[in-house]
C-alpha positions as CSV (number, residue, x, y, z in Angstrom):
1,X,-10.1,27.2,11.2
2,X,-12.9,29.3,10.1
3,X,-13.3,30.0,6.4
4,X,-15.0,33.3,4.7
5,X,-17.6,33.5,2.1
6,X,-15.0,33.9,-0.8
7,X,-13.3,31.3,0.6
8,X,-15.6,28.9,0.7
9,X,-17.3,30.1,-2.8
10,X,-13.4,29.4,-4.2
11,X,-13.5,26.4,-2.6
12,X,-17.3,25.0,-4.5
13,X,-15.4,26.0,-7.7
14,X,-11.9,24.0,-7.1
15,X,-14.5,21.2,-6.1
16,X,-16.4,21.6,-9.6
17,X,-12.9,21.5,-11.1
18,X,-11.8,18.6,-9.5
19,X,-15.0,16.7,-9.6
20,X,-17.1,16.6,-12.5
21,X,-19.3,14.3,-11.6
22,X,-21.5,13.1,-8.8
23,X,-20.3,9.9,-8.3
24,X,-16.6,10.7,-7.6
25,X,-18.0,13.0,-4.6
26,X,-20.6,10.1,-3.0
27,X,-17.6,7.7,-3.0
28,X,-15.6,10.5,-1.2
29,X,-17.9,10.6,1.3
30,X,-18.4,7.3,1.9
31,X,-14.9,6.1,2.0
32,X,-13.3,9.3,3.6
33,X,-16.2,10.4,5.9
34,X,-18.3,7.6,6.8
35,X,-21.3,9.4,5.2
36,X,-24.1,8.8,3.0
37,X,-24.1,11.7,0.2
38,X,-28.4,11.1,-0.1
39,X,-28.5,12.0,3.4
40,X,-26.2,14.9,3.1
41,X,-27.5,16.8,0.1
42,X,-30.2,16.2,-2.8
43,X,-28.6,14.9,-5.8
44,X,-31.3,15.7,-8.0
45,X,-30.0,19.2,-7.9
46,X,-27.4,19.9,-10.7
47,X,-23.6,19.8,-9.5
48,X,-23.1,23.2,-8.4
49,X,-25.8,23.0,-6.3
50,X,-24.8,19.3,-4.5
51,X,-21.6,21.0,-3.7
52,X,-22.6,24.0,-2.2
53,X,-25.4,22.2,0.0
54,X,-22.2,19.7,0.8
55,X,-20.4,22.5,1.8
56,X,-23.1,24.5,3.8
57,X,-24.1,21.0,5.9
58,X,-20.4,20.2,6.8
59,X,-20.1,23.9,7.9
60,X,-23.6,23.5,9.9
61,X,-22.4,20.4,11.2
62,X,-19.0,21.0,12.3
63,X,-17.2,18.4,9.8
64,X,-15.9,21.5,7.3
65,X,-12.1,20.5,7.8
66,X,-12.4,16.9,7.3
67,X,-14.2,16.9,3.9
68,X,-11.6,19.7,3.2
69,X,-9.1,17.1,4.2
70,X,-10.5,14.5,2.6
71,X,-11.0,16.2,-0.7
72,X,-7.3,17.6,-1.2
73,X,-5.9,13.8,-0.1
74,X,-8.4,12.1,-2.4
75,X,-7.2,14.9,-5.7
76,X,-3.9,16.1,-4.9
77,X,-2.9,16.6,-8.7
78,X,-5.6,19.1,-8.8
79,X,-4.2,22.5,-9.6
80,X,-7.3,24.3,-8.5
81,X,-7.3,22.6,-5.8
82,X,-3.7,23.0,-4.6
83,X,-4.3,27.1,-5.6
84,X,-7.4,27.3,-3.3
85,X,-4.8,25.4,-0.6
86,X,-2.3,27.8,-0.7
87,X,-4.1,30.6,-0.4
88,X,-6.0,29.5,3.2
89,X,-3.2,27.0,4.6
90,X,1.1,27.4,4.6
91,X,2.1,25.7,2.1
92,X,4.3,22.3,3.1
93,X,7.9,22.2,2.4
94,X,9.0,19.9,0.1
95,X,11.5,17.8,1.6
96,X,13.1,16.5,-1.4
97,X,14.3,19.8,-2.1
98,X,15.7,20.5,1.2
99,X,19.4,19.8,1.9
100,X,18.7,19.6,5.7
101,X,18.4,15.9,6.7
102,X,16.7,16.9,10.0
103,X,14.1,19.5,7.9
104,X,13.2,16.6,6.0
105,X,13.1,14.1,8.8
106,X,10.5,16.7,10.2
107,X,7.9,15.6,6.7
108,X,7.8,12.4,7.5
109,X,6.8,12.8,11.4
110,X,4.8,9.5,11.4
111,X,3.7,10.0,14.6
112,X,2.8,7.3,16.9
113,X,3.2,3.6,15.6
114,X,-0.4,3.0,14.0
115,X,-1.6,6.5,13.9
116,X,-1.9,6.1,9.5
117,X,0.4,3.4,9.3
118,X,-0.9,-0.1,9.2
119,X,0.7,-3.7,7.9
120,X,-0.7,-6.9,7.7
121,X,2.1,-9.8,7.3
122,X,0.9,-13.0,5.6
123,X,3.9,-15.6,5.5
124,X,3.0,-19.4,4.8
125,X,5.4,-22.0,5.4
126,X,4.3,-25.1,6.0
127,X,1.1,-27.0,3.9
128,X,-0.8,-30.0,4.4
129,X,-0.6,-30.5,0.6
130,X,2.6,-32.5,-0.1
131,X,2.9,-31.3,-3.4
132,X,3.8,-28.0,-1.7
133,X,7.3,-28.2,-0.4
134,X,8.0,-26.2,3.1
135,X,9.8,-23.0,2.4
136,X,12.1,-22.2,5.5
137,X,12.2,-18.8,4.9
138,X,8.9,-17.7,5.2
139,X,8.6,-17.0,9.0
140,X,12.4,-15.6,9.2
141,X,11.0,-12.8,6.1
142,X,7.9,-12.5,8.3
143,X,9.8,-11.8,11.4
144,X,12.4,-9.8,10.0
145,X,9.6,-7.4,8.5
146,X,7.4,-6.8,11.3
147,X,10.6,-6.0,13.4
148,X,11.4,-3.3,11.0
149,X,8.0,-2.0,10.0
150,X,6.7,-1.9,13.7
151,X,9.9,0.2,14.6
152,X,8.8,3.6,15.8
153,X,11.9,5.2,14.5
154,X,11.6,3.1,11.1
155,X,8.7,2.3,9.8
156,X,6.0,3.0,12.4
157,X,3.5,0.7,11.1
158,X,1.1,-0.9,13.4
159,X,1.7,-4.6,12.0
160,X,0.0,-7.9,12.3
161,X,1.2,-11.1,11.6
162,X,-0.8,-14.1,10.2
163,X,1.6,-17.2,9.9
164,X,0.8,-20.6,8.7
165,X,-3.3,-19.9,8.5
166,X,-5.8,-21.5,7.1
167,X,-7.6,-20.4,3.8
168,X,-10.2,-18.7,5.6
169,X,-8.1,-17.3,8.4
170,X,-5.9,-15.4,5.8
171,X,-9.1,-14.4,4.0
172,X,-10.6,-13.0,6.9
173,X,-7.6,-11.7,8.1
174,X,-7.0,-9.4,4.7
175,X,-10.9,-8.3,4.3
176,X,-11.0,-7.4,8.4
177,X,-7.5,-5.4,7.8
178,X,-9.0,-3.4,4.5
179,X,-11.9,-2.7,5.6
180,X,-10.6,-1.1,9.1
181,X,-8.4,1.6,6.9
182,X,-9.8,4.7,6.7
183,X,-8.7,7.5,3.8
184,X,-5.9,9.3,5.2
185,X,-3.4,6.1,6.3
186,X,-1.1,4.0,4.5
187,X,-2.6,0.1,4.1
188,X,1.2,-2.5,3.5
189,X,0.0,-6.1,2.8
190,X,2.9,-8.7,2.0
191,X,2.3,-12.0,1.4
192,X,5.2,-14.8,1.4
193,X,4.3,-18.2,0.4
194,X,3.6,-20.3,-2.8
195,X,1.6,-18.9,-5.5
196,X,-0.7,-21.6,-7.8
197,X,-1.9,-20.8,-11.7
198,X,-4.9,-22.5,-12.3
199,X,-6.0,-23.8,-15.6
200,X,-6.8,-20.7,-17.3
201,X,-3.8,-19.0,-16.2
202,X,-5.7,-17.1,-12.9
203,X,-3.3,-16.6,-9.8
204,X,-3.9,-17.9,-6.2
205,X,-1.7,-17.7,-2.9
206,X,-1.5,-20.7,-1.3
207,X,-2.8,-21.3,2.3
208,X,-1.8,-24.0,5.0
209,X,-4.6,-26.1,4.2
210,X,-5.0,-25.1,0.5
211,X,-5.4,-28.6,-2.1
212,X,-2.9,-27.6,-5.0
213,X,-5.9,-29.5,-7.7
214,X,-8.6,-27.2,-5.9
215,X,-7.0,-23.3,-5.9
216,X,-10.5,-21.9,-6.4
217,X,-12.0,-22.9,-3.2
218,X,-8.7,-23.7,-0.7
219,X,-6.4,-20.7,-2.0
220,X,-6.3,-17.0,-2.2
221,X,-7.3,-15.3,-5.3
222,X,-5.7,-12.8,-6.9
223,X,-8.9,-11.5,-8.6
224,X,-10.4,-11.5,-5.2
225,X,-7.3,-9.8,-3.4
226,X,-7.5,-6.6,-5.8
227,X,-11.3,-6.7,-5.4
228,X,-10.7,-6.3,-1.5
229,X,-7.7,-3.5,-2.3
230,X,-10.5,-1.6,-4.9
231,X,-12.4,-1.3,-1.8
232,X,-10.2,-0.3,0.7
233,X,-10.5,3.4,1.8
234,X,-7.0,3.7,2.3
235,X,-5.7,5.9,-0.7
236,X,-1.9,4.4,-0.3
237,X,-1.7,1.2,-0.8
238,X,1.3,-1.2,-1.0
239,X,1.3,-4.8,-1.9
240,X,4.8,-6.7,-2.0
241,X,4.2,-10.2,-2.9
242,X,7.8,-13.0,-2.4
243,X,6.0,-15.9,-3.7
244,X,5.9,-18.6,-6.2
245,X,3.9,-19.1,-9.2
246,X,4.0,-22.6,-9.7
247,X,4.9,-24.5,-6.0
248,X,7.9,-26.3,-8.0
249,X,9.4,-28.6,-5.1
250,X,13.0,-27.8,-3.9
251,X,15.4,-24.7,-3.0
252,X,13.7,-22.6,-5.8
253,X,10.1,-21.0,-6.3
254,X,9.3,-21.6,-10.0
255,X,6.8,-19.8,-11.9
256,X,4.9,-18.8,-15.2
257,X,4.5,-15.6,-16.8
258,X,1.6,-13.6,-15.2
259,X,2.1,-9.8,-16.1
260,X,1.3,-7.6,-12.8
261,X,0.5,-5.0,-14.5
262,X,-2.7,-6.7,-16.0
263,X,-4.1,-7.4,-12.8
264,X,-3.8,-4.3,-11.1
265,X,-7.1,-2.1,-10.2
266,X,-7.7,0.9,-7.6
267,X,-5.6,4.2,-7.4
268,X,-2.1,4.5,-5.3
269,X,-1.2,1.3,-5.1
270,X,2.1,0.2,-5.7
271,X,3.3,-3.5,-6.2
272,X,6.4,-4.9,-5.6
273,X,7.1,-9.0,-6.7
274,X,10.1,-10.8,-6.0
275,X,10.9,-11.7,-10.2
276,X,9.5,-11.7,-12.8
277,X,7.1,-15.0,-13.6
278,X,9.2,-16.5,-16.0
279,X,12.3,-16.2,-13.7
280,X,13.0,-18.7,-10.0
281,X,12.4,-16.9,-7.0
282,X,15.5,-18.3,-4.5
283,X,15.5,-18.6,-1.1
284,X,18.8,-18.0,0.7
285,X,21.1,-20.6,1.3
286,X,21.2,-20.7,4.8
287,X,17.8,-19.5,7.2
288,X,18.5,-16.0,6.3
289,X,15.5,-15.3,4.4
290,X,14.8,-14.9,0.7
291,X,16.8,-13.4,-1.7
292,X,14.4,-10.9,-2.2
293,X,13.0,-9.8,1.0
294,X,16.4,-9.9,2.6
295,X,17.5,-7.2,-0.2
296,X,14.8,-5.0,1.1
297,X,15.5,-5.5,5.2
298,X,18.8,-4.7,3.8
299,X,17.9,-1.0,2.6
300,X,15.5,-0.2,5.3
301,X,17.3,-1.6,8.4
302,X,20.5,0.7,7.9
303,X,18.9,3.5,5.7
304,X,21.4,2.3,2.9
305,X,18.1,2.8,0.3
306,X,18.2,6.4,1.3
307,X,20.8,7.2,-1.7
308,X,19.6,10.7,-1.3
309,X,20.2,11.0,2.4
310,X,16.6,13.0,2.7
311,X,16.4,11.0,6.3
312,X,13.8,8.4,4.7
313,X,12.9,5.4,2.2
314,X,10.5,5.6,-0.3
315,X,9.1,2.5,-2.1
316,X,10.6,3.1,-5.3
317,X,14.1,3.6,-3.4
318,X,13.6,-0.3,-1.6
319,X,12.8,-1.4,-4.9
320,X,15.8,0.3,-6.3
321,X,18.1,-0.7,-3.7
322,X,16.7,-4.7,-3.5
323,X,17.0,-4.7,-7.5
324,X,20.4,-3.3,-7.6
325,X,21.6,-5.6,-4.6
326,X,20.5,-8.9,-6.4
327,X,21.8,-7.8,-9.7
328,X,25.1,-7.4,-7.9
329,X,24.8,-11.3,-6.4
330,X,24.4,-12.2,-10.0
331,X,21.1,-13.8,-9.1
332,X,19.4,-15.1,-11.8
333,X,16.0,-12.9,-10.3
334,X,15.0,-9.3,-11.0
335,X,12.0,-8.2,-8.8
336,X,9.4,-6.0,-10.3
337,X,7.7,-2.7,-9.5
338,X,3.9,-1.4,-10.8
339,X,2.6,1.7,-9.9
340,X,-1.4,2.7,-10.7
341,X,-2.4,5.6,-10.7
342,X,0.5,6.6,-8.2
343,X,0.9,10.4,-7.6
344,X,4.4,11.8,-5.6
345,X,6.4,9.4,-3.3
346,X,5.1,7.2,-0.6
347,X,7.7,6.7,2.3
348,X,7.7,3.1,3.4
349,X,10.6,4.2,6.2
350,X,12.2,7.0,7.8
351,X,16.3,6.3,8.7
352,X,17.9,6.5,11.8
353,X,19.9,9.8,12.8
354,X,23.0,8.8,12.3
355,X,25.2,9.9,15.3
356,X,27.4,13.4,15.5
């Protein structure tokens, strides 16, 4: 699409509007574009002049559209922003306000599984510590998610799934997985497993090989999870965590208070926990999964979640739907949600046209 002078001189000032400083545009262009903004422009110049040479170069250079892109993804409250946007592009229909289940299907065409959809599946069952109890349903939660994620009709992620690894396997496997994600795609990490508080309260997940007396050097940190997630490109993030706090022994996952709201960092993420840390954590009674996760499958696998009937699930609506479910069983468990610096809805899954 080609752009005219005012255009583009509209464009500098929604920039300047939306970016007062330097530094939010040189992360921009890292993260988004894969570009240095040193080698781009001359940031000794005041703003207004970094953004125009930013502009001019992209033009020059043919990559105009995806800083535009990037820009409006990476500020979408900004109102001069979304003015400029409306006056060069159609504006986008807002599904939630359409009563036609198929015009809001058409909102959440995810495209091919894996084209901005990714999941990575961490389930840990089994430990070589035997102070950590096996939990049986780890792998059926694991399985049961990367069924209904990797659905092209449902979710549409492209998932992977790490059972039963080693500290350094998971590790790996997380920091490989959020590094890969680029701007525009949704990054899902869920992790199912025990969780260990060390001394001074800090949370770890625990691996296969993890020592329960040694979580700083055998287990996952939380500190260092978040870290990874501050890093990630990926603008929407989701993180929904079904583990235990303490590794009690037995049918139940006990655990101690660790607010998840005080350890959150990054923009668009959202967090989902099985209970609160004061609360158990159950597994089902048979090897149907846990509590928690099954309540989720349960609003994504039939589209019961979509209370609205807008032909997809958001997060908030699984949460909604898995919190209302166990309340209903009378479980002694209320799952959590925590949002930072969340703007609009992200859709986790789409429902299946139900049939005429």
């Amino acid at each position: 699409m080609g752009f005219s002078g005012v255009q583009l001189r509209d464009f500098q000032t929604a920039v300047l509007d939306a970016y007062p400083g330097s530094d939010g545009l040189e992360r921009l262009v890292f993260y988004g574009l894969d570009r240095q903004l040193s080698n781009v422009v001359d940031l000794r110049n005041p703003l207004p002049v970094v953004v125009f040479q930013l502009i001019q170069a992209a033009r020059s250079e043919g990559w105009l559209e995806s800083l535009i892109d990037a820009i409006l993804e990476d500020r979408p409250g900004n109102l001069a922003l979304k003015r400029w946007a409306e006056t060069v592009r159609p504006p986008v229909r807002d599904s939630s306000r359409d009563s036609s289940r198929d015009s809001s299907r058409d909102s959440t065409d995810f495209g091919s599984p894996g084209a901005d959809r990714h999941a990575l599946i961490v389930a840990t069952s089994r430990y070589q510590d035997a102070g950590l109890p096996r939990l049986r349903a780890a792998a059926t939660d694991a399985a049961g998610l990367a069924e209904v994620l990797g659905d092209p009709v449902l979710g549409a992620f492209a998932g992977t799934v790490v059972e039963n690894g080693s500290h350094a396997q998971i590790s790996r496997s997380i920091d490989d997985f959020l590094s890969a994600r680029r701007s525009v795609e949704v990054a899902l990490i869920y992790l199912s497993g025990h969780g260990l508080l060390d001394d001074a309260g800090r949370l770890y997940f625990a691996a296969e090989d993890t020592q329960r007396d040694r979580p700083l050097s055998t287990a996952i940190s939380w500190n260092w999870l978040t870290d990874v997630l501050d890093r990630c490109r990926a603008t929407r993030q989701i993180l929904i965590l079904d583990t235990c706090y303490s590794g009690a022994a037995g049918r139940a996952k006990a655990g101690q208070d660790v607010p998840a709201a005080a350890l959150l960092g990054g923009r668009g993420r959202v967090v989902l926990t099985a209970s609160s840390a004061t609360q158990m954590a159950f597994e089902g009674e048979r090897d149907d999964g846990s509590i928690f996760t099954s309540a989720l499958l349960d609003g994504l696998r039939d589209g019961a979640a979509d209370r609205l009937g807008r032909g997809y699930v958001t997060v908030r609506e699984a949460y909604d739907h898995a919190r209302d479910l166990m309340l209903g069983r009378k479980v002694v468990q209320t799952p959590q949600i925590n949002v930072y610096r969340g703007e609009g809805e992200i859709v986790l899954s789409r429902t299946r046209p139900r049939a005429s």
